[in-house]
N, C-alpha and C positions, 0 to 999 in steps of 0.2 A: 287716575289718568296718568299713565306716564309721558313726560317730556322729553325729546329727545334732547340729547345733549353734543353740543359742536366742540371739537377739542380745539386748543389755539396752543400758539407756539408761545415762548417766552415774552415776545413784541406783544400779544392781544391781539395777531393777526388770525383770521383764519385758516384751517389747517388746508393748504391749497390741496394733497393730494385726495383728502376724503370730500373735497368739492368734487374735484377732478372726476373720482372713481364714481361719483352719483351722475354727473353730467354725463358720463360714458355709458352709463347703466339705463339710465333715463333714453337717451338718444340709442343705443342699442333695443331698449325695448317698444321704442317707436318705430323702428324700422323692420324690427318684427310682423308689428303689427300692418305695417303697409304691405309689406311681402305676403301675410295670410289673406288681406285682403284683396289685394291682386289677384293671388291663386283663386279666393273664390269669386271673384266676378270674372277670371279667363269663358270659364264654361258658358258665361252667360252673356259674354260677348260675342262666343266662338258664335252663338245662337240665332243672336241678334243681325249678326253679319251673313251669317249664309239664311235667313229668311229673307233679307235686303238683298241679296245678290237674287235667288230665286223672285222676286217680286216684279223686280226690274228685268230677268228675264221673259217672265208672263208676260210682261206690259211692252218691252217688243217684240213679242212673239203675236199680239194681237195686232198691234200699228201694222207689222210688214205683214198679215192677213187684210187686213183694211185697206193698205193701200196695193195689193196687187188686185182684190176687190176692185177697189175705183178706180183701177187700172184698167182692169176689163169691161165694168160700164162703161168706163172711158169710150173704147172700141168700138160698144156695140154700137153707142150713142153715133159715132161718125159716121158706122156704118149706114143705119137708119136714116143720120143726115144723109148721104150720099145717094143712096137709093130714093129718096123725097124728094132731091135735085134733081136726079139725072130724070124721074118721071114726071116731074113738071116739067122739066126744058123738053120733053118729048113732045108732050100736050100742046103746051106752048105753039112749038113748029110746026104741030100737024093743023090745029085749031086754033090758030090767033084770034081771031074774030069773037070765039065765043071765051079764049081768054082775059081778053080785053073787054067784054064785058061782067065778068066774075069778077076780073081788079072792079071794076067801076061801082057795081052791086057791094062789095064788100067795103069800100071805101066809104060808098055813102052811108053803111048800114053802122059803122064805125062813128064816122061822124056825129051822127044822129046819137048813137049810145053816150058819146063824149059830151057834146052838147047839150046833156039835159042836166047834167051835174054843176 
């Protein structure tokens, strides 16, 4: 097994510049090492990031389908209200008598459903 061996100067200091040139060496070979590993996670970040951009396009590409969707139920829905309005206020005007007694008939028949619970 060989030992390495540290040279000192006359004092029994250590030789600062063969510290110096390992610390240099050492810290150059670590930033190597971060630099290859950057390079190879670039590609697999490039990856990462344009599947996430694309994802998030899909996912508002289906909301603004969805909601121009329930935009036009929306519509129909008024519609359909309005037309059920305006043909009962018809009814109404032309046959009070016998609308007045459908509210009365329905009322009671309401009642009656509520009241057994």
């Amino acid at each position: 097994m060989e030992s390495a061996t540290v040279s000192t100067d006359n004092n029994g200091d250590l030789n600062r510049s063969t510290l110096s040139r390992g610390v240099n060496q050492a810290a150059t070979t670590a930033h190597e090492a971060v630099d290859t590993m950057a390079e190879t996670a670039r590609p697999a970040v490039d990856r990462m990031a344009t599947s996430a951009h694309e994802a998030v396009d899909r996912v508002a590409a289906v909301a603004a389908q969805a909601a121009d969707s329930l935009g036009v139920k929306g519509e129909q829905l008024t519609i359909a209200q309005n037309k059920i309005t305006a043909g009962t206020r018809d009814y109404v005007q032309k046959h009070p008598a016998a609308a007045l007694g459908i509210a009365v008939a329905a009322g009671y028949v309401l009642s009656r459903l509520l009241s057994n619970r």
